[in-house]
C-alpha positions in Angstrom: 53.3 61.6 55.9 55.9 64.5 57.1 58.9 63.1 56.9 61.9 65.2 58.4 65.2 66.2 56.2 67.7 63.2 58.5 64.8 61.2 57.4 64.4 61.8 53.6 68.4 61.0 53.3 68.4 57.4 55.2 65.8 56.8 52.9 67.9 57.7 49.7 70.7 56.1 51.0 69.1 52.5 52.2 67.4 53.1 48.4 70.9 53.0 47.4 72.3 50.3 49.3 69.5 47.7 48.5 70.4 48.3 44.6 74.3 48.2 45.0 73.5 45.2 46.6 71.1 43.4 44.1 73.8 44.8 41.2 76.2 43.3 43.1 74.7 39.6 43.2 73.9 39.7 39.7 77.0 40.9 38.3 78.6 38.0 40.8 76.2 35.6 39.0 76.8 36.8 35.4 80.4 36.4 35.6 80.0 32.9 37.1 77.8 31.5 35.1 79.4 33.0 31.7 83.2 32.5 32.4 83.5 36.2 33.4 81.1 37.8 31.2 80.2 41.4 32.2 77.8 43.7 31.5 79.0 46.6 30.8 75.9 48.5 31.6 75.5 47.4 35.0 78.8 47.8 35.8 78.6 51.4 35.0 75.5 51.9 36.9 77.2 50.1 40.1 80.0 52.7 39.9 77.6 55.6 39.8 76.0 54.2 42.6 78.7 53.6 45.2 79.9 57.3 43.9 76.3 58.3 45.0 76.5 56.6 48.4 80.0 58.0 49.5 78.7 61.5 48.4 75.8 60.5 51.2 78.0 59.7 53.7 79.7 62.7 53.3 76.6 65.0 53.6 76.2 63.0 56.8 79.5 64.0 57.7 78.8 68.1 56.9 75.4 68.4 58.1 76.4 66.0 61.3 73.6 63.5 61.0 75.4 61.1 62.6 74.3 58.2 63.7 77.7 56.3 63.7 80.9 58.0 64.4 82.3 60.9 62.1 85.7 58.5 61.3 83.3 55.8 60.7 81.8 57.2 57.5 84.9 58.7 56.5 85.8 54.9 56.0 82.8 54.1 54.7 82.9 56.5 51.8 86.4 55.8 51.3 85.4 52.0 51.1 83.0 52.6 48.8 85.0 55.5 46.7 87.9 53.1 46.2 85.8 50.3 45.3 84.3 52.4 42.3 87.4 53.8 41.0 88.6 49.7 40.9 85.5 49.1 38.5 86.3 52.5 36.6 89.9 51.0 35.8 88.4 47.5 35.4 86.9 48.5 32.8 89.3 50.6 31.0 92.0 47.7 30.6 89.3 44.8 29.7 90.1 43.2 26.5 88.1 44.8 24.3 87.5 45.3 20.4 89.7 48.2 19.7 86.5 49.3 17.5 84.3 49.1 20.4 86.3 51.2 23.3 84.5 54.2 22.3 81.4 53.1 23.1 82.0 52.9 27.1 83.8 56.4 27.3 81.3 57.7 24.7 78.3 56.9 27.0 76.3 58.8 29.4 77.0 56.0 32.2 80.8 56.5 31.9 80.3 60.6 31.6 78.0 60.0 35.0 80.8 58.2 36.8 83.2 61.0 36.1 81.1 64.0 36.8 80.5 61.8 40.3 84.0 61.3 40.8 85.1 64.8 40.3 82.5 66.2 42.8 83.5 63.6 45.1 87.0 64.9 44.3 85.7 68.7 45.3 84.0 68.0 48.8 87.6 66.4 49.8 87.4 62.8 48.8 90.5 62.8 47.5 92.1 62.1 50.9 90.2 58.8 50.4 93.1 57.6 47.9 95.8 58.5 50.2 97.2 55.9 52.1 100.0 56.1 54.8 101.8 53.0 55.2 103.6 52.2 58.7 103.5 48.5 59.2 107.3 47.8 58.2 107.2 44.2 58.3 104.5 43.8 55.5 106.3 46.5 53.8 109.6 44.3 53.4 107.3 41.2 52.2 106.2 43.5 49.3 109.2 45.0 48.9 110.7 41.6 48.4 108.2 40.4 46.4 108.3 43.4 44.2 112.5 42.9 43.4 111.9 39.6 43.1 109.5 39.5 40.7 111.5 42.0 38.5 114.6 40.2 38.4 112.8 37.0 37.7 111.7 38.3 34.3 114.6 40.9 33.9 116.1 38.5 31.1 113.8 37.5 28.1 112.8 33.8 28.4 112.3 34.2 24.3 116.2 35.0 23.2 118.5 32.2 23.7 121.3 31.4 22.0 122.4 27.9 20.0 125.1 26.0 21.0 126.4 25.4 18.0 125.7 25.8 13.8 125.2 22.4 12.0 126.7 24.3 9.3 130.0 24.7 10.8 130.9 20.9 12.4 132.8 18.4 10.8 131.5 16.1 8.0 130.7 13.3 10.0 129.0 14.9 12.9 127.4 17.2 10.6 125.7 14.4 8.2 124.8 12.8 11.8 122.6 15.9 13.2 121.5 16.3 9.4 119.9 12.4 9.4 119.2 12.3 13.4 118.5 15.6 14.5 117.5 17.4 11.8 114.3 19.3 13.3 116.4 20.4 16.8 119.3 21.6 14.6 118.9 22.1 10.5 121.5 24.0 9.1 121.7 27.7 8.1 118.5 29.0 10.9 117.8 32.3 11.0 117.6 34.5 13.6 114.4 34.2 15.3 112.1 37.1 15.8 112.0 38.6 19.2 108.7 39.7 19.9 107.3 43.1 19.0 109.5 46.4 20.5 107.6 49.5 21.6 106.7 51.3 18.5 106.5 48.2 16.4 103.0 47.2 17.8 100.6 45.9 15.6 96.9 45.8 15.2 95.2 43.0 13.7 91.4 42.3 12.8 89.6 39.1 12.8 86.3 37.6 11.9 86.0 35.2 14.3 87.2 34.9 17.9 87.3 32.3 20.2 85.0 32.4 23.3 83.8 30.3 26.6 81.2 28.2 25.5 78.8 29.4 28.2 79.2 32.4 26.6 78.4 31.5 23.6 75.2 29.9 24.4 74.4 33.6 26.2 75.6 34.8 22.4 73.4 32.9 20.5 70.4 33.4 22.7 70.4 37.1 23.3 71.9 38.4 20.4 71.7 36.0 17.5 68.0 34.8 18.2 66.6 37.4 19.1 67.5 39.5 16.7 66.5 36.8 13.9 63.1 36.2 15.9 62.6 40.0 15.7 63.6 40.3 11.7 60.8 37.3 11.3 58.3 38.9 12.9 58.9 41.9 10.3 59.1 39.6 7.5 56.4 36.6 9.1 56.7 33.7 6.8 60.3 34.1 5.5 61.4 30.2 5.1 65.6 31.6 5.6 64.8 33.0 8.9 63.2 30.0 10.4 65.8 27.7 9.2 68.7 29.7 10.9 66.4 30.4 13.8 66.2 26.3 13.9 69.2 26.1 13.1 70.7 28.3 16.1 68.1 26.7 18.8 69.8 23.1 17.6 73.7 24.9 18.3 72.2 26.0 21.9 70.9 22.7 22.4 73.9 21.0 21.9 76.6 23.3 23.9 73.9 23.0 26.6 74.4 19.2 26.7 78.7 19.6 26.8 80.2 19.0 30.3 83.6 19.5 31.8 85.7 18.1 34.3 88.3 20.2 35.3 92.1 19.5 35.8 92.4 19.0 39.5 95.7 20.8 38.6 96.2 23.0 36.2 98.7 23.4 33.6 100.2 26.8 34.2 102.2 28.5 30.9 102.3 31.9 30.1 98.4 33.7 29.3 97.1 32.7 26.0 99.5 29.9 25.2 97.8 27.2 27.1 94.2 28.2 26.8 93.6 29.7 23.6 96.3 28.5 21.1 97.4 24.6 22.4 94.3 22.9 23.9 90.9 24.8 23.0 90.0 24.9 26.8 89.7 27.4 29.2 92.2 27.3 32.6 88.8 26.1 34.1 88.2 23.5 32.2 85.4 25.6 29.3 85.4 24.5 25.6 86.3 27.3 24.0 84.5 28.0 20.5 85.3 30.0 17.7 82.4 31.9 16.3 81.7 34.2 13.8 81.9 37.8 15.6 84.6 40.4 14.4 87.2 41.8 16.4 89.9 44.5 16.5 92.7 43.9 18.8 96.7 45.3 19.2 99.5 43.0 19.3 100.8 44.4 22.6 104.6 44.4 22.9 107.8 42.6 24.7 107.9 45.5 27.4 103.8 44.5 28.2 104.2 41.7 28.4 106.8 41.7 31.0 104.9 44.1 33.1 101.7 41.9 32.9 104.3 38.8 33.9 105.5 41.2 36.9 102.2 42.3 38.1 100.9 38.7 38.1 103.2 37.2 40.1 103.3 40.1 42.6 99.6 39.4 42.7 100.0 35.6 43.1 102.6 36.1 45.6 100.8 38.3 48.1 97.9 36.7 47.9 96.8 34.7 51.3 99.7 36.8 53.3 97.6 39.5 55.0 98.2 42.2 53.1 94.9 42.8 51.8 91.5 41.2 53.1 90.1 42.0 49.9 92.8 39.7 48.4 92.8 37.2 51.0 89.0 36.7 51.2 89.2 36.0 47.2 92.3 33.4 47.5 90.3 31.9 50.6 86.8 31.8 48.5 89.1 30.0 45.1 90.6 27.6 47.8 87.2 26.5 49.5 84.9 23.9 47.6 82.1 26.5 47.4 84.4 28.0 44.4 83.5 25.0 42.3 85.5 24.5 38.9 86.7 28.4 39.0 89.1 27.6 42.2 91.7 25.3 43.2 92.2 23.6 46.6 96.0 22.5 45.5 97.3 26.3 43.7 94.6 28.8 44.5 96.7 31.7 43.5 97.0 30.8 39.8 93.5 31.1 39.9 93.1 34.9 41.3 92.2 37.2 38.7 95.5 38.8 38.5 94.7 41.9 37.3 92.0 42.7 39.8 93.9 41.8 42.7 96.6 44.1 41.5 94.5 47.4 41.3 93.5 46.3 44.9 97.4 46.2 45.8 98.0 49.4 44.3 95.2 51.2 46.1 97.3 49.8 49.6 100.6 50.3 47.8 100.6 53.5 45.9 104.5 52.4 44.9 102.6 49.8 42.7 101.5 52.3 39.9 105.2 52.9 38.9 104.8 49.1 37.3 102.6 50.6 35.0 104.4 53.3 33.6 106.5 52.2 30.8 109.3 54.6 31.2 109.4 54.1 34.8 109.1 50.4 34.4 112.1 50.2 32.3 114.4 52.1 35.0 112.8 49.6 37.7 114.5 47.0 35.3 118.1 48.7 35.0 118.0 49.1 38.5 117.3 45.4 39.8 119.3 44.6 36.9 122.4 46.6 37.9 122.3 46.6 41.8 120.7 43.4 42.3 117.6 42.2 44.4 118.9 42.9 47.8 119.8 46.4 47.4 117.2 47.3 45.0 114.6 45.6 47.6 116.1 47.6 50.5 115.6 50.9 48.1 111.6 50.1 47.1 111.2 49.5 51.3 112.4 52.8 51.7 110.1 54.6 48.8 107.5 52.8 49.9 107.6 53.6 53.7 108.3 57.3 53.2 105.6 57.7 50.2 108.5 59.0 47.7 107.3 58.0 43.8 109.6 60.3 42.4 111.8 58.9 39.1 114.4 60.8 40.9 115.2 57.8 43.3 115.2 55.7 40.4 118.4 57.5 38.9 
């Protein structure tokens, strides 16, 4: 059959659409039925393809095979442009094995995505990341939320100050803390560490790591077994290898049979104090196991940690408000039954995966990126800190409405 040119590209593109859309649902299914497990693969091959279906639209747009209106797919490439330079950044700042991170940028997926992005960059997609902001009202809210969310963590929660030195009272009350109170105030303390400065960071290796037990069990069964099933059937008879292939079909039996009831409110403390280090449990309620798998990983610093506090709560806080429907249609989805153990009817928002819902802010909010420059993020901390939240809220409306980024307004 003759098929015309118009023809040939709905074709390619409906080709396209039907596999973003199956990746899509199976990514979605992946990271709820392993705890957020993702494949890395995939992911790649999802951002190639939404680069490959804006580049369509905008053929449609040059050669005027337009079906729809001309605005119309400039929105639609811009959705789907966006959207892949979310899953690009995704997953650059996944926690991952410092030893591993060379194998994403080293592949030919990730080299794809970039030669797609800069050719989307060339036929004038760049105007897709450029946002003009005019709705003052929502402006102030994340202005507000913004100066607020700095000054709340200008101050580190972790030096304090003791009230007085055992060492130093009188005999009696001194021998009375000594007997009573001995643990809350012993004499002669040191001065606590800190946390780590910037240039002080650390990187530390382990043997083990603790993970979800659902991803464990997908662990165990497509890496562990099947690669001692495949060294058995070159060595057929090898009584080792079918005890620890027996012996790792029992483990998967077992953490198959665990269930959870989650908290129907959870207990919120800062990341990685509550679910990895004091009760073993995910913040969904998952049994989390340590197994034998090494990892590489830095110690991260005082300053990053703030700025993850920052971003987090900025997240947390404009969730639900109508500043993004991307963000709102996730806070809705975590507050609805259908989200099962992963959301919360009570606090939804301490449930949003912070870190996504910020790169979804900061494509709206351009502003948003100075959070994640160090330097810049230190000013933004001397400023809230020396002119207070009011006027440094009123100066971040004004950056934000007029576009200006410059360090210049930051003094």
């Amino acid at each position: 059959m003759d098929y015309s040119i118009e023809d040939l590209s709905n074709i390619s593109l409906r080709k396209l659409q039907e596999e973003e859309e199956y990746l899509e649902q199976e990514i979605k299914n992946e990271d709820i039925s392993y705890s957020g497990l993702k494949d890395i693969d995939a992911y790649l091959k999802l951002i190639c393809i939404k680069f490959q279906i804006a580049l369509q639209f905008i053929d449609k747009i040059e050669t005027r095979q337009l079906n729809l209106s001309m605005q119309t797919y400039r929105n639609l490439a811009a959705e789907k442009s966006i959207a892949a330079v979310r899953m690009l950044e995704e997953i650059g700042s996944e926690n991952i094995s410092e030893d591993q991170k060379n194998l994403i940028t080293e592949s030919q997926e990730y080299d794809e995505a970039k030669r797609l992005f800069q050719m989307l960059l060339m036929r004038g997609g760049a105007s897709f990341f450029e946002s003009k902001i005019e709705d003052t009202k929502k402006t102030r809210m994340v202005a507000q939320v913004i100066a607020r969310a700095i000054r709340k963590y200008t101050s580190p929660d972790d030096n304090y100050s003791r009230l007085f030195k055992t060492e130093r009272l009188p005999n009696f009350f001194r021998k009375v803390v000594n007997i009573f109170f001995y643990f809350f105030a012993f004499e002669n303390q040191q001065k606590p560490s800190y946390g780590i400065e910037e240039g002080e960071e650390l990187t530390y290796s382990s043997e083990q790591m603790l993970m979800p037990v659902s991803q464990v069990i997908y662990y165990l069964e497509h890496e562990v077994l099947s690669g001692l099933e495949k060294k058995l059937q070159d060595h057929p008879g090898d009584a080792h290898l079918q005890q620890q292939i027996q012996s790792t079909r029992e483990k998967i039996d077992e953490f198959k049979q665990l269930k959870f009831v989650p908290r129907s409110t959870p207990i919120v403390i800062e990341k990685g104090f509550y679910t990895d280090w004091w009760t073993g449990f995910t913040k969904e309620g998952e049994l989390l196991v340590t197994v034998s798998l090494p990892v590489t990983f830095k110690s991260g610093t005082n300053l990053e940690r703030v700025q993850e506090l920052v971003q987090s709560e900025i997240t947390r806080k404009l969730a639900g408000k109508g500043i993004s429907s991307a963000l709102d249609e996730d806070y809705a989805y975590l507050k609805g039954l259908e989200s099962g153990k992963r959301g919360s009817s009570r606090t939804p928002s301490f449930r949003i995966n912070a870190a996504k819902g910020f790169r979804i802010l900061k494509s709206i909010y351009p502003f948003l990126k100075l959070l994640e420059d160090k330097k810049t993020f230190r000013k933004l901390i001397t400023l809230v800190s020396q002119e207070g939240r009011k006027s440094s809220q009123k100066l971040f409306e004004q950056m934000i409405l007029k576009g200006d980024n410059s360090l210049k307004q930051l003094r």
